[in-house]
Structure formats: C-alpha cells, structure tokens
N, C-alpha and C positions, 0 to 999 in steps of 0.2 A: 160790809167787808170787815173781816178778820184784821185784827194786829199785828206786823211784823213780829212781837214779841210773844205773841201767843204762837203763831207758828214754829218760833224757833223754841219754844218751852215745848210742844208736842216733839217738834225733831228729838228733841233731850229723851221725852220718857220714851220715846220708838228705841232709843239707843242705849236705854239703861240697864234694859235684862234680853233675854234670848225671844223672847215672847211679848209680843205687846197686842192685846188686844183691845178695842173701841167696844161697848155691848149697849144693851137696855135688858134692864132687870126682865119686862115684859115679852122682850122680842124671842120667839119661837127657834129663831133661825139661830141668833145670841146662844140661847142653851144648847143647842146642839152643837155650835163651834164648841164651847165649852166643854162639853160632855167630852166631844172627840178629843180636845187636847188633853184634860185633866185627867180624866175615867178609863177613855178608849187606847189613848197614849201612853198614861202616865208620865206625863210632862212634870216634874213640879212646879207646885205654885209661888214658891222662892224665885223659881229664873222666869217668873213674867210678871208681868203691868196688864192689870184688868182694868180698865175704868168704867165704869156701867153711869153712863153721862147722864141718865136720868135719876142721877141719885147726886149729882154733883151741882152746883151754883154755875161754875162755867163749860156745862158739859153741851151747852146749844156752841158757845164760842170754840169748844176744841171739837164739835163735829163739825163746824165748819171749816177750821185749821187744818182738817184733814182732808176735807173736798179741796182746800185750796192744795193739798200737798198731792193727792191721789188722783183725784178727781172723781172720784165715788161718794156717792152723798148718803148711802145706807149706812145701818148697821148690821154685822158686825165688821169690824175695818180691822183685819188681820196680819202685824208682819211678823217673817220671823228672820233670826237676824239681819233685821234689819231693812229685810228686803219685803215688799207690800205682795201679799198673797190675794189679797181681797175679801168679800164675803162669804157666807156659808157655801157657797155652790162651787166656788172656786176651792175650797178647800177640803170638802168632800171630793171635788174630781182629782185633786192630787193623791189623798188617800188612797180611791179605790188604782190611781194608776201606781201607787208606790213613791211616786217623789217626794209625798209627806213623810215618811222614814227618813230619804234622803237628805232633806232640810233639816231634821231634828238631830239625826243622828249625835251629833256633837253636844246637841242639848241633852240627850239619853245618857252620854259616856260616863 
C-alpha cells in the first residue's frame, strides 16, 4: 500500500497545471494520448505535468497513488483540470465526440 503522503503529493501535481498526464516512455497507447494532446491539440507543454514513471525512481509508488485515487491501474492516467478522463480510449472517445475541445477549451484561450 501507497503512502498517505505520496497520494497527497500526486493530488498536488493533478492540481498544478491544466494537464496532467501519468505515461510510460514504451506504452503505445501513452504516445498517442500524447500525440493527441500535444501535436493533434496543441495543448502546450507549459500547462501540463508529464510524468513518464518508467523513467522515474517512485513512478511504481505514484502508479499506485493513482490506482488508489482513480482506481485505474493502467497507463496513460489522464486529467484535465483536474477532473480524471482516464486512458487512451477514454480520451480518443471524447475527442472524436467533441467534449475534448470542451475540457480544453480554457486551456487553448
């Protein structure tokens, strides 16, 4: 089990920029949330928090910080302000319905 103090450090970076992404360098599904935010969006990379936890020392402890907050144990673990979208699948099906415009929007202005 995860650390109260590590969950409430993840709560922290969820809440620091408009964008907070969980990734793995390797995961397939990672670069394509990616792509979509960064490439297909143009989101900038200023208003978000990437963490790519295979590249980090406690990135096994904040994917589980995140299962204990979400309850999703993949990658990529997506909010945007603030509020938890989910994985690739979940955020390709708001794109192609439009409501990923409507979440950004504020982040685009």
């Amino acid at each position: 089990m995860v650390s109260q103090a590590t969950i409430d450090h993840v709560k922290e970076l969820i809440g620091e920029k408009d964008v907070f992404i969980a990734s793995k360098t390797y995961c397939p599904y990672c670069r394509a949330t990616l792509k979509t935010i960064f490439k297909d969006l143009n989101v900038p990379e200023s208003k978000a928090v990437v963490l790519q936890l295979d590249e980090m020392d406690d990135g096994a402890d904040i994917q589980e910080a995140l299962r204990e907050i979400t309850g999703q144990t993949t990658v990529p673990n997506t909010f945007i302000n603030g509020q938890h979208i989910g994985g690739n699948d979940d955020l390709q099906a708001l794109k192609r319905s439009g409501k990923l415009d409507v979440l950004l929007k504020d982040v685009l202005a």
